[in-house]
C-alpha positions in Angstrom: 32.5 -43.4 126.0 29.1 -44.0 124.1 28.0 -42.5 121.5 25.8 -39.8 121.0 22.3 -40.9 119.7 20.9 -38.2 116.7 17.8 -36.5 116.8 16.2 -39.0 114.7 17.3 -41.8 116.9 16.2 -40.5 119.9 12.6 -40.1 117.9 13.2 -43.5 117.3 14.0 -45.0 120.6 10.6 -42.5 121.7 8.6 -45.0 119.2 10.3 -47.6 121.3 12.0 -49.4 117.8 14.0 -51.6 118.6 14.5 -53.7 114.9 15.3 -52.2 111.5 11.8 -53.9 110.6 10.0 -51.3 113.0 11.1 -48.3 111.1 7.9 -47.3 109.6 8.7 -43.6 108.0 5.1 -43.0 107.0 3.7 -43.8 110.9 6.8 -41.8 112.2 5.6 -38.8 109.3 1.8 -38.6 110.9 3.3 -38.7 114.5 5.4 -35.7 113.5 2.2 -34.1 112.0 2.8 -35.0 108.3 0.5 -37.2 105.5 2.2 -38.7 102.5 0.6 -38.9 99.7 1.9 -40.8 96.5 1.2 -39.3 92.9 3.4 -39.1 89.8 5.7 -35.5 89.9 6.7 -34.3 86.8 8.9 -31.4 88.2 10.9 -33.2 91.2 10.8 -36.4 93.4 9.2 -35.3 96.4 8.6 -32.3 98.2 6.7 -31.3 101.3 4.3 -28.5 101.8 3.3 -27.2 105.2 1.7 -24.7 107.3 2.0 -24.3 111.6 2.6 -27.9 112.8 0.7 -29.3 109.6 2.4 -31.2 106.4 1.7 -33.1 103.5 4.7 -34.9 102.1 4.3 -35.6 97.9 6.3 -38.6 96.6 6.5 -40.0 93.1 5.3 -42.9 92.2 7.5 -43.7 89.3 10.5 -44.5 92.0 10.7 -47.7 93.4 9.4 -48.5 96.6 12.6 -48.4 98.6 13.4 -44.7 97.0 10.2 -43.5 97.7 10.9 -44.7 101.5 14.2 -42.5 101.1 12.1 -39.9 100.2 10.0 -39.4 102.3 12.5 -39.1 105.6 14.5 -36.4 103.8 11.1 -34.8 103.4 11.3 -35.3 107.3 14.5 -33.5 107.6 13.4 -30.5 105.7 10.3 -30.4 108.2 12.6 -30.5 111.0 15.4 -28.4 110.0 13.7 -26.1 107.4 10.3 -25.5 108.6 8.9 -22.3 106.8 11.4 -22.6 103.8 9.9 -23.7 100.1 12.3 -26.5 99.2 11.8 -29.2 95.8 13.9 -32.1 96.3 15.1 -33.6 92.6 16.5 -36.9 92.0 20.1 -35.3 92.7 19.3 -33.6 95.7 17.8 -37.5 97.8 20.1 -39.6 98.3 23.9 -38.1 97.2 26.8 -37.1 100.1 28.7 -34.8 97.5 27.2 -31.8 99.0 28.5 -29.6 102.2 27.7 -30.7 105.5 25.7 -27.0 105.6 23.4 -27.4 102.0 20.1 -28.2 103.5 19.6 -31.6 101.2 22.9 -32.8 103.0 21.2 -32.2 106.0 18.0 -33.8 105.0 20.0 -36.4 103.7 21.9 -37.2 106.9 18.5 -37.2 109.0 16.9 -40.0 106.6 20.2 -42.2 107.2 19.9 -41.5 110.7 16.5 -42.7 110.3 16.5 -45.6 108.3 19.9 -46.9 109.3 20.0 -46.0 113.2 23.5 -46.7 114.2 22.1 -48.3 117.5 20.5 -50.4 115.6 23.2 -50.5 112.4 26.8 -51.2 115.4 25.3 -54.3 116.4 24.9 -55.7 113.6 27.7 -55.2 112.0 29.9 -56.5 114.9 28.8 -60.1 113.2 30.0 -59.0 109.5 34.0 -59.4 110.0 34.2 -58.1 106.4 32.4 -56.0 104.4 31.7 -57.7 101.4 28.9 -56.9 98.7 27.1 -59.9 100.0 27.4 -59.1 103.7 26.5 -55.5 103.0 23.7 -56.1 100.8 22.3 -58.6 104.1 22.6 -55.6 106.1 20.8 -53.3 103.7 17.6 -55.8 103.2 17.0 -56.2 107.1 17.2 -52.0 107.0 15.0 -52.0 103.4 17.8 -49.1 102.8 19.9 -49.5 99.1 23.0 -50.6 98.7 24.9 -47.4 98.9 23.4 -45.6 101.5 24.1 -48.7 103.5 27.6 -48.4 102.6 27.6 -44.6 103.3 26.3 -45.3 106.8 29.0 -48.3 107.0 32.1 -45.8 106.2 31.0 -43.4 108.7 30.4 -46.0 111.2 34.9 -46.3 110.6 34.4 -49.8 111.6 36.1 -50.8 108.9 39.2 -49.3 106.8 37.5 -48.5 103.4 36.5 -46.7 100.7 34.0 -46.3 97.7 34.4 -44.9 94.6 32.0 -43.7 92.0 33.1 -43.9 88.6 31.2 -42.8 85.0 32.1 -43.3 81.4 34.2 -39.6 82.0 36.1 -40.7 85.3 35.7 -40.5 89.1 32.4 -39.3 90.4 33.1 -38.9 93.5 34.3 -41.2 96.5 34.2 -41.0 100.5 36.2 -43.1 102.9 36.4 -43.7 106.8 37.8 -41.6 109.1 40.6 -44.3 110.0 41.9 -43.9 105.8 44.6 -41.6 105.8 43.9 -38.5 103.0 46.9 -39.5 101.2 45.1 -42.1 99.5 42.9 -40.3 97.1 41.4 -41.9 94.4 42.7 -41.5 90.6 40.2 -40.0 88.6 40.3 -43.2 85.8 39.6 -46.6 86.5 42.7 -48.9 85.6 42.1 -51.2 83.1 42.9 -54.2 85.4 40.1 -53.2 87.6 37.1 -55.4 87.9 34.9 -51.8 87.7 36.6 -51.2 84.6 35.3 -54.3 82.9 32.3 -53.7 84.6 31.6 -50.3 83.2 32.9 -50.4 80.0 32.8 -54.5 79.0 29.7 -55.3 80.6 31.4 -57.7 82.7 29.9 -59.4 85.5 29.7 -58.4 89.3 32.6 -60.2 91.2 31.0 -62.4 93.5 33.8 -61.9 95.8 36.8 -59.3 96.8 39.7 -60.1 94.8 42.8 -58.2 95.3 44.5 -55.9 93.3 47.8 -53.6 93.7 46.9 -50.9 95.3 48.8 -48.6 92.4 45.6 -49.2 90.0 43.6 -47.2 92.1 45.9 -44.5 93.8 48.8 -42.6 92.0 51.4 -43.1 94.8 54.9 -44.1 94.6 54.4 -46.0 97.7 51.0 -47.6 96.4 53.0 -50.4 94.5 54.4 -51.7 97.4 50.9 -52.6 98.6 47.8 -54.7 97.6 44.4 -54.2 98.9 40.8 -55.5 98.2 38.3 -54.4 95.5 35.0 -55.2 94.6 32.5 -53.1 92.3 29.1 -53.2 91.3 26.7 -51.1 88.8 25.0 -48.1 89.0 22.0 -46.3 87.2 22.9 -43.6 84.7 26.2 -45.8 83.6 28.0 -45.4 86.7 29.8 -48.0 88.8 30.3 -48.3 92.3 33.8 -49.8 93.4 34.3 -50.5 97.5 38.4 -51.2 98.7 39.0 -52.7 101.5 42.5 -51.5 103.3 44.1 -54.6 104.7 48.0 -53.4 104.9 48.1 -51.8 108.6 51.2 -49.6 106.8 48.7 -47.9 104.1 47.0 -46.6 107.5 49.9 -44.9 109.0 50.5 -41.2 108.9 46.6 -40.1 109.1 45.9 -36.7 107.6 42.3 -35.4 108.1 42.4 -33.0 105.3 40.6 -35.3 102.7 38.6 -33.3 99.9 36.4 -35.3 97.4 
């Protein structure tokens, strides 16, 4: 059975897109009856102001280019889905999936992925990447001009793949999300194991691997059975001293026994 197309890829499809290059938020913004305007904001990273069917969408100009892009379709989610409400977006609220599937910057949030990463667009194209490495992700995420990690987000929910990533800071785990096919036993320990590659990364200003490398599967979850596996690991850095660690699942046993009742 297909899939369901979102909202915002049905809008899509109506602007008859049909390559990540086509996506042009700011186009898309004046057909739903919003300007943008760029200006430096002291007080939050964007926010949207509107009256009747009638918007102007304010994005800072001090984030980068690709941000401000971000920006400006979660500005498109509030108009949507909160039309009427006075919302101001700060950096924490664009961009993060730590928040309820119900907060209204989740919900803007998941309309600008479906937005900027379609999956109708996204499935095809990943049907060519047989693994997803930092360098086949990052391929992906230029042709959508989306970051790193919200390609990744969109990736994991995609459950093509059997994976995870982790966020880690100087004071431990962030926060993580992993696909659907991932069994909830495997939760993440809240400090990176000095073997780690996002330990040294973090902490010894070591360099990005250039590849996966594998690593018992023990460094990263605190389960008797987790020695008896390895898996694959591969990190890279984050603003705000933070480091961003994907594993890859590649023992069909760690998948057995699926439990849905994950909590990050």
């Amino acid at each position: 059975m297909s899939r369901r197309l979102t909202l915002p890829e049905r809008l899509l499809q109506r602007c008859g897109v049909e390559r990540p290059g086509e996506i042009d938020v700011e186009a898309i913004a004046w057909m739903l009856g919003a300007k943008v305007k760029y200006r430096e904001l002291h007080s939050c990273e964007a926010r949207i102001v509107g009256r009747e069917d009638r918007a102007i969408i304010t994005v800072d100009t001090r984030v980068t280019p690709r941000r401000q892009r971000f920006s400006v379709a979660h500005e498109l989610g509030h108009w949507h889905h909160h039309r009427g409400r006075c919302l101001i977006c700060r950096t924490e609220d664009i961009g993060t999936s730590r928040r309820q599937s119900t907060d209204p910057e989740r919900v803007a949030n998941d309309y600008a992925s479906d937005l900027l990463l379609p999956r109708y667009l996204l499935d095809p194209m990943l049907r060519g990447v047989p693994k997803p490495t930092l360098k086949a992700v990052r391929e992906v995420a230029i042709a959508f001009d989306a970051s790193l990690t919200a390609t990744l987000i969109k990736i994991i929910e995609s459950d093509r793949y059997p994976m995870m990533m982790v966020c880690h800071g100087p004071k431990g785990r962030r926060w993580f999300q992993a696909s659907a096919s991932v069994p909830a036993r495997w939760f993440p320990k809240d400090d990176l194991d000095p073997e780690s590659c996002a330990f040294a990364l973090l902490f010894g200003a070591g360099p990005e691997e250039s590849f996966p490398r594998r690593i018992g599967a023990d460094a990263w979850f605190d389960r008797m059975e987790a020695q008896r596996y390895e898996l694959l690991e591969q990190s890279y850095a984050l603003p705000n001293i933070e480091v961003m660690t994907v594993l890859l699942l590649i023992d069909p046993k760690m998948l057995g026994d699926r439990d849905t009742s994950r909590r990050a």
